[in-house]
DRENDO-1510 file (C-alpha; in Angstrom, 1 decimal, always signed):
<recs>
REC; n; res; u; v; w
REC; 1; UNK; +2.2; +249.1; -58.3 .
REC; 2; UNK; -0.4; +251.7; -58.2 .
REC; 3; UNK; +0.5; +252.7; -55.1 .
REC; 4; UNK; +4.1; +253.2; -56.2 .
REC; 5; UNK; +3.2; +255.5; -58.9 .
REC; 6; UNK; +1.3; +258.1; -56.9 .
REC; 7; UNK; +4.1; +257.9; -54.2 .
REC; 8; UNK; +6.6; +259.0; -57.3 .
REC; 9; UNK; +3.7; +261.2; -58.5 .
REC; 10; UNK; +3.4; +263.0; -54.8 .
REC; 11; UNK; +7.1; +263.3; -54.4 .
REC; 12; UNK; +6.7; +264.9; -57.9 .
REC; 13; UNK; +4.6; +267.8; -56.0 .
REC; 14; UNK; +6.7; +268.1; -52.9 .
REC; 15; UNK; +9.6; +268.2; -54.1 .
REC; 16; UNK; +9.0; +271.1; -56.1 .
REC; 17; UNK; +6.8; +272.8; -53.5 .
REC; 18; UNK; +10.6; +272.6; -51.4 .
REC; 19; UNK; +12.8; +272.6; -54.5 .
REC; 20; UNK; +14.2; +269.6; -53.8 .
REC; 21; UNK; +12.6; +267.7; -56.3 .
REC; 22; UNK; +15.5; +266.1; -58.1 .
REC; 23; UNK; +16.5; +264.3; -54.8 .
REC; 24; UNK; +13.2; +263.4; -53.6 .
REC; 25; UNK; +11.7; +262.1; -56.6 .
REC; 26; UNK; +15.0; +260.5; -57.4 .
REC; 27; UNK; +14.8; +258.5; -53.2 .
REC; 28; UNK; +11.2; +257.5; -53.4 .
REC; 29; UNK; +11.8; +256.2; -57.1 .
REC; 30; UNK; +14.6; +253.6; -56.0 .
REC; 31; UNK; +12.6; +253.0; -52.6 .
REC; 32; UNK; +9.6; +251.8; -55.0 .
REC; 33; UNK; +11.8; +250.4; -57.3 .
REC; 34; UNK; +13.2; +248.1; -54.7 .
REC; 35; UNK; +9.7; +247.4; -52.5 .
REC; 36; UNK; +8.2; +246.1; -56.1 .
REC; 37; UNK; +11.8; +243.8; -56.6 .
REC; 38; UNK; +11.5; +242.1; -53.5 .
REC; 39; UNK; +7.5; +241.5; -54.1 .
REC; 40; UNK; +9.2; +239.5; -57.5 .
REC; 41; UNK; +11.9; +237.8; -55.9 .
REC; 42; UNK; +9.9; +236.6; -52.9 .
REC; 43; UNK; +7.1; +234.7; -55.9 .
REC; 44; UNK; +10.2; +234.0; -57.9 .
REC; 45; UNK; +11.4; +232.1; -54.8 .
REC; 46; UNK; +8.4; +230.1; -54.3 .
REC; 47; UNK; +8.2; +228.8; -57.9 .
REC; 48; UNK; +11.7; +227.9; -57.9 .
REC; 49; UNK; +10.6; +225.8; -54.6 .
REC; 50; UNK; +8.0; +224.0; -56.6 .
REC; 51; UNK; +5.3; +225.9; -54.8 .
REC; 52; UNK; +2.1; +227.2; -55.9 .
REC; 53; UNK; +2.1; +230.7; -57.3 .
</recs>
């Protein structure tokens, strides 16, 4: 998750270095968003099979 909030934090700085900040910050937010989701959903799957977390 770390990782995730520097990559938000670094589109921060490009985008405004190429004023597109708004959209690039806004892309690499739902690309984290959904890389930390399916991290959750694959665990959520194994303890709905019983498995050990």
């Amino acid at each position: 998750m770390l990782y995730g909030i520097l990559a938000i934090l670094a589109s921060v700085v490009i985008g405004l270095l190429l004023h597109i900040a708004v959209l690039l910050v806004t892309t690499v937010t739902l690309f984290v968003a959904s890389v930390i989701a399916a991290k959750f959903r694959k665990v959520f799957t194994k303890m709905e099979a019983g498995k050990k977390v």
